[in-house]
N, C-alpha and C positions, 0 to 999 in steps of 0.2 A: 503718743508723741512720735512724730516720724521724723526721719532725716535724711534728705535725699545724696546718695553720692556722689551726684554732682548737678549743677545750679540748674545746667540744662534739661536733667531730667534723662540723660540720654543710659544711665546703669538703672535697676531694679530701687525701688524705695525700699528702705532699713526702717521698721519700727523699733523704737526703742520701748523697750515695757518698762513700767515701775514696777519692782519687784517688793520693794520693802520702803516703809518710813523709820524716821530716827523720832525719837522722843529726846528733848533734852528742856533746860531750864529756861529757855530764851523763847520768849512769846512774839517777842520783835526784833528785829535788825541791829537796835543800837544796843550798843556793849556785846554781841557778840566780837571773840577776839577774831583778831587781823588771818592770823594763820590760824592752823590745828595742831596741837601739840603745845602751845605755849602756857597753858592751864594744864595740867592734866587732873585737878582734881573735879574740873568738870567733868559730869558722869549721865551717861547717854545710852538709849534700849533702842536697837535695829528691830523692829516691828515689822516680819513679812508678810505682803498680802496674800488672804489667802491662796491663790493658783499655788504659791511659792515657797507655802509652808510643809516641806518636804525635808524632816530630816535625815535624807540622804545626801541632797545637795551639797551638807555641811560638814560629811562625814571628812575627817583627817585636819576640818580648819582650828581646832583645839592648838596643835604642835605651832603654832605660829604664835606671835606676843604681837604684834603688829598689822593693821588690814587698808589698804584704800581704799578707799570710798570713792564711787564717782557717781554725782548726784545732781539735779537739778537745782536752778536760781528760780525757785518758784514763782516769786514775785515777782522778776524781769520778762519770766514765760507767760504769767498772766497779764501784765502789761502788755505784753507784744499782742495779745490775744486779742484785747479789746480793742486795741488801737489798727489791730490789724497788717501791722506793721513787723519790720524786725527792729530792736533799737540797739544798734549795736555802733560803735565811733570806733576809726581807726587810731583816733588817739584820747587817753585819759588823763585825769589830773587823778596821782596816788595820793590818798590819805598821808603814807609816811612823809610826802614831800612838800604837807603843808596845803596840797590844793591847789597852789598856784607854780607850777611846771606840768607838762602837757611830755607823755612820755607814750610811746609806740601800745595798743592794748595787747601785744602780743609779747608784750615785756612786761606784764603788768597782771596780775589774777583779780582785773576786773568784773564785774559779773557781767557786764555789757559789750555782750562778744560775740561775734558770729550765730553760733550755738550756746546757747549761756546754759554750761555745764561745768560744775566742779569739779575738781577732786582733792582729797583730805586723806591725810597717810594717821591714824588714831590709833592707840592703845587697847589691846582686844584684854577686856578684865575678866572674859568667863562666859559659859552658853549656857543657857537654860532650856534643854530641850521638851520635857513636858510641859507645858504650861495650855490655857485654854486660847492663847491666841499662837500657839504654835513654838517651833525652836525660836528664842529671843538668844541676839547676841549683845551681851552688855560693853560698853566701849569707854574711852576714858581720853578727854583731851580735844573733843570735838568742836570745830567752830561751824557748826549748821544751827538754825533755828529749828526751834520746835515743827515736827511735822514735814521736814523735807521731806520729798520724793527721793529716793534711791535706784540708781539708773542699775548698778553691779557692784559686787564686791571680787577684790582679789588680797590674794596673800603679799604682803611686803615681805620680800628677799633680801636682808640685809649685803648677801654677797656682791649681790647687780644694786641693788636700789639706795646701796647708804655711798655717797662720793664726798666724805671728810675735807678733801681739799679742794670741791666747788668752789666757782664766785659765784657771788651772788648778787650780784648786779648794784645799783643804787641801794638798796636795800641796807647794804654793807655800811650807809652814814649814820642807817638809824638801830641798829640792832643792838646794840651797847646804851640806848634809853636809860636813862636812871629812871627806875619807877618810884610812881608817886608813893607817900604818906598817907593811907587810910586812920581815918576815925570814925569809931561805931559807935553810938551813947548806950552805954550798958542797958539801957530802958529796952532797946529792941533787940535785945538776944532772948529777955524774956516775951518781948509782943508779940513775936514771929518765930513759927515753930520750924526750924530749919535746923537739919543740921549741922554737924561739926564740918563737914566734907563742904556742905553749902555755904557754910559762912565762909570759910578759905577760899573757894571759887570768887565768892561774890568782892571778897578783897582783893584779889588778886585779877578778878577783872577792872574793877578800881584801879587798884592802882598804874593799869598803864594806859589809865586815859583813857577815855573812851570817845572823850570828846573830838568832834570837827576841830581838823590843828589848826584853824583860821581862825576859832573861837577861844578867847581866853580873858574873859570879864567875868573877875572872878563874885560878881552879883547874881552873875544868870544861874538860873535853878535848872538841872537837868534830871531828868527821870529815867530809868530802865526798869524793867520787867523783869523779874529773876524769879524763877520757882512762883511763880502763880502772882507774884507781888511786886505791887509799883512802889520804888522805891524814889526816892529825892534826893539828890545833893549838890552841894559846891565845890568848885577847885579856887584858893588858894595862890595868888600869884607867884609864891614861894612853894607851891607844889605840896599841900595837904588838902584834899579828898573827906569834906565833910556829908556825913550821913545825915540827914535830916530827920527828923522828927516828925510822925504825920501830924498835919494840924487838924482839931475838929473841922 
């Protein structure tokens, strides 16, 4: 992946290497959450490739509880690829705002941006530095899909990096969300071997909708991916999140 610093080409080209993939429970896009950190008991393995499997890199990131991530929108990058194109708009329509208001993308952590690069501040749970695919960092709270690229990691400095009394732009109409009413039919906690940590993820990405906010007919059947399993349910005009049953 390269990025030039600037349009004209006139400074040296910057490769950016993937250094490491995340593993987490989300096989697709939907119902990963909005931000990082809003789950935390989603629970997520930093997997580096091998060039990058040097447990020295990592020595002293123990002392820290906290790490950003800055990662790639794999499927924006591969879009752009085929298509040959960049797809990127100066203005988006945000989920929070329902879809229909059109707000600046540089006020917005759309994935369709200039360079569609993440980044996600997550929960550092522990290292595992022997293993056969190398030092694995285990993480907590992560909104990447399975298999992102990982551009870098750094340490989150609570001194410099925590601002308590930020705004936070628009965002501030919807952050106080009542979340929804999950219901699970006792039948699938025996069908599906998932555990305790999994089933509290998977409610509590439930419950705060996961659905398109221009969508809410509450017939229509939606599906996610969670931990290797497609899953089915309804919302409830009144805001209960039923789990569905699979049928033969």
């Amino acid at each position: 992946m390269s990025i030039f610093a600037h349009e004209n080409n006139e400074l040296p080209t910057m490769e950016c290497k993937i250094i490491a993939h995340i593993e987490t429970d989300f096989d697709s896009k939907f119902g990963v959450p909005r931000q990082a950190g809003l789950i935390p008991e989603l629970d997520g393995r930093i997997v580096f490739e091998p060039d990058y499997r040097v447990t020295e890199a990592l020595r002293g990131l123990e002392g820290y509880s906290h790490l950003w991530l800055i990662w790639v929108f794999s499927e924006v990058l591969a879009e752009q690829t085929s298509k040959e194109t960049t797809l990127w708009s100066p203005t988006v329509r945000p989920p929070r705002l329902g879809g229909n208001k059109r707000m600046g993308v540089f006020a917005t952590r759309s994935p369709y941006r200039p360079n569609p690069i993440g980044l996600s501040c997550v929960e550092m749970a522990g290292i595992e530095f022997d293993t056969p695919d190398g030092p694995i960092i285990h993480v907590k709270g992560a909104d990447l899909m399975n298999g992102t690229p990982i551009l870098d990691i750094k340490p989150y400095l609570p001194f410099a990096d925590s601002h308590p009394d930020a705004c936070g732009g628009f965002t501030e109409q919807t952050k106080e969300q009542k979340p929804l009413e999950v219901v699970i039919p006792e039948e699938l906690y025996t069908l599906y071997n998932l555990n305790k940590n999994q089933w509290t993820a998977l409610c509590k990405v439930l419950s705060q909708d996961p659905r398109p906010h221009y969508q809410h007919d509450e017939e229509r059947i939606y599906g996610i991916s969670f931990a290797g399993i497609d899953f089915h349910f309804k919302v409830t005009d009144d805001g209960v999140v039923n789990l569905l049953e699979p049928t033969a």
